[in-house]
C-alpha positions in Angstrom: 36.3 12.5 -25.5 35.0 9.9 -23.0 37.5 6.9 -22.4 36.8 3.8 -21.1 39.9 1.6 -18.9 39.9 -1.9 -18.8 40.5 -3.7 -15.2 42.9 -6.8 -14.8 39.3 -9.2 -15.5 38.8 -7.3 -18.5 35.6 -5.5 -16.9 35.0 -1.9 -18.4 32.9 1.1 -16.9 31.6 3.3 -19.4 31.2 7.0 -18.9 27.4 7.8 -18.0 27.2 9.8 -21.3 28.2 6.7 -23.1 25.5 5.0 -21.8 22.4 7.7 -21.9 23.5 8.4 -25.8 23.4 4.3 -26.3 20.4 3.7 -24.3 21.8 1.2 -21.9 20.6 0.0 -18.8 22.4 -2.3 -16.3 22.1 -6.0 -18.0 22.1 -4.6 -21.3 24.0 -6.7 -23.5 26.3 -4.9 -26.5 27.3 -6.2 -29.9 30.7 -5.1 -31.2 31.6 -5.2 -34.9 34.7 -4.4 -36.1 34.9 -2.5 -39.3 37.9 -1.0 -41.2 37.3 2.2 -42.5 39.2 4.9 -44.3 41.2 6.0 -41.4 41.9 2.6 -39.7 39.7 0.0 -38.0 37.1 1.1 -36.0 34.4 -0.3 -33.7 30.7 -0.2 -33.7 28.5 -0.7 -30.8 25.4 -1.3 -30.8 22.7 -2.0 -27.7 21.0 -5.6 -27.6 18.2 -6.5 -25.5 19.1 -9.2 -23.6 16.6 -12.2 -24.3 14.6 -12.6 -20.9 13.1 -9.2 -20.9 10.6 -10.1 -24.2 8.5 -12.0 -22.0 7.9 -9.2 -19.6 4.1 -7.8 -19.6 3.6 -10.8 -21.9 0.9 -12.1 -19.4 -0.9 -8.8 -19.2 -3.7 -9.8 -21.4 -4.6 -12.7 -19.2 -4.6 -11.0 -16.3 -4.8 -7.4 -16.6 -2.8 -5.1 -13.7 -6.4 -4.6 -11.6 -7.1 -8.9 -11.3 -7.2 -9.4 -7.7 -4.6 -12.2 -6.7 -5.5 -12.7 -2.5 -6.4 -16.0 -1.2 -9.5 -14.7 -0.8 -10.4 -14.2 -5.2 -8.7 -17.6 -5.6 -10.7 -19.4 -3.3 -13.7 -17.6 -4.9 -12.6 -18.7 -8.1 -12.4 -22.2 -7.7 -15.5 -22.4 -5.8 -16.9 -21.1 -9.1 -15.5 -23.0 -11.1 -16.2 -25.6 -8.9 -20.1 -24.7 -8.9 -19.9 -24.8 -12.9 -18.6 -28.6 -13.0 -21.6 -29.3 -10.7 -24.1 -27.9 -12.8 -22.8 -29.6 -15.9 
């Protein structure tokens, strides 16, 4: 059975198979809950995302992973826009 030891700052390294059967990832966050069962208290973890990471790709639809971001396509792109407030 993996085992987990707890350092003098109360940090704790779990065992990799721990983690893979979890699905955690450095910066995962964990929920414990404590729960008394039949044989004694017991705890439950469970993987939370941590709340920065719902943002990510977020953007994507705006700018799509093949939108050219040089100096060169922004200059361009305000010299259209540019040419459009003229024309108006």
């Amino acid at each position: 059975m993996p085992t987990l030891t707890l350092t003098a700052k109360r940090q704790a390294t779990f065992p990799l198979e721990t983690c893979q059967a979890l699905g955690l990832q450095p910066g995962d966050r964990i929920e414990l809950e404590a729960r008394t069962e039949a044989a004694g208290k017991v705890w439950v973890l469970r993987p939370r995302l941590s709340r920065a990471r719902r943002w990510v790709g977020s953007l994507a639809a705006f700018g799509g992973a093949a939108a050219d971001h040089s100096m060169e396509a922004v200059r361009a792109s305000i010299a259209t826009g540019r040419k459009k407030d003229r024309a108006s």
